[in-house]
N, C-alpha and C positions, 0 to 999 in steps of 0.2 A: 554554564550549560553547554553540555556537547549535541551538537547533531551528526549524525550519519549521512554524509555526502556519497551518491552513487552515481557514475557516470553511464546513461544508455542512451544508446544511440547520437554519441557526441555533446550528451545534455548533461549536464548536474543538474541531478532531483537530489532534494533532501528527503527526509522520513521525516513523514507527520505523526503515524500511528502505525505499531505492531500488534497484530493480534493471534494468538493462537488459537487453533477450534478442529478438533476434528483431525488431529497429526497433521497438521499444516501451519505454518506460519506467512500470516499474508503480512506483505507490506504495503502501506498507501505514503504515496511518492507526489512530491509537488515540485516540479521547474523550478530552479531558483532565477531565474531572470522571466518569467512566465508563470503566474500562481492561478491560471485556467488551465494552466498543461498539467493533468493530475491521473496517476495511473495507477494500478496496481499489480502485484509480481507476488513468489513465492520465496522463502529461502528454502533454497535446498543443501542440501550436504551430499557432496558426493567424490568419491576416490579422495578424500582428505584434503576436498575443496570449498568455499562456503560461497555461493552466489545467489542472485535474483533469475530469476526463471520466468517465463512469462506463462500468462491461467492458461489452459486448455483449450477452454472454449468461452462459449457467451454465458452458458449457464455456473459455470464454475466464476468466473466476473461477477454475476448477477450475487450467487452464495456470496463471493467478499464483500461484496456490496452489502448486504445486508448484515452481515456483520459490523460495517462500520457505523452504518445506520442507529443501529439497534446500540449501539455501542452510548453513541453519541447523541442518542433520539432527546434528552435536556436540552441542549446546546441548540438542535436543531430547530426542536419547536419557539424558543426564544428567537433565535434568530430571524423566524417566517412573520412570529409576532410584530 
């Protein structure tokens, strides 16, 4: 199995989960030495570059958010059980 190692802000996050919705691709990111440090970015393409970008604002956060929610609401609710 391969993971996707990305380096921000001096850190390696891996990729947990991609989702695409809405011409966006989010990505949710977990510290690999820190599995609370957990964030989420966009890929973008741009000038024949491919990187993480960071959301906009709170509200655009909140939209990824609930996308992974909503994604994962099985997982979730087992786990609260």
């Amino acid at each position: 199995m391969n993971v996707d190692v990305g380096n921000i802000d001096n850190k390696d996050y891996m990729e947990i989960d991609k989702i695409e919705c809405n011409g966006n691709t989010y990505v949710y990111l977990s510290n690999v030495d820190d599995m609370k440090d957990f964030c989420i970015r966009k890929i973008v393409a741009r000038e024949g570059k491919v990187f993480y970008e960071g959301l906009k604002d709170n509200d655009e956060f909140d939209l990824a958010l609930m996308y992974f929610i909503k994604k994962h609401k099985n997982f979730i609710r087992e786990e609260i059980s």
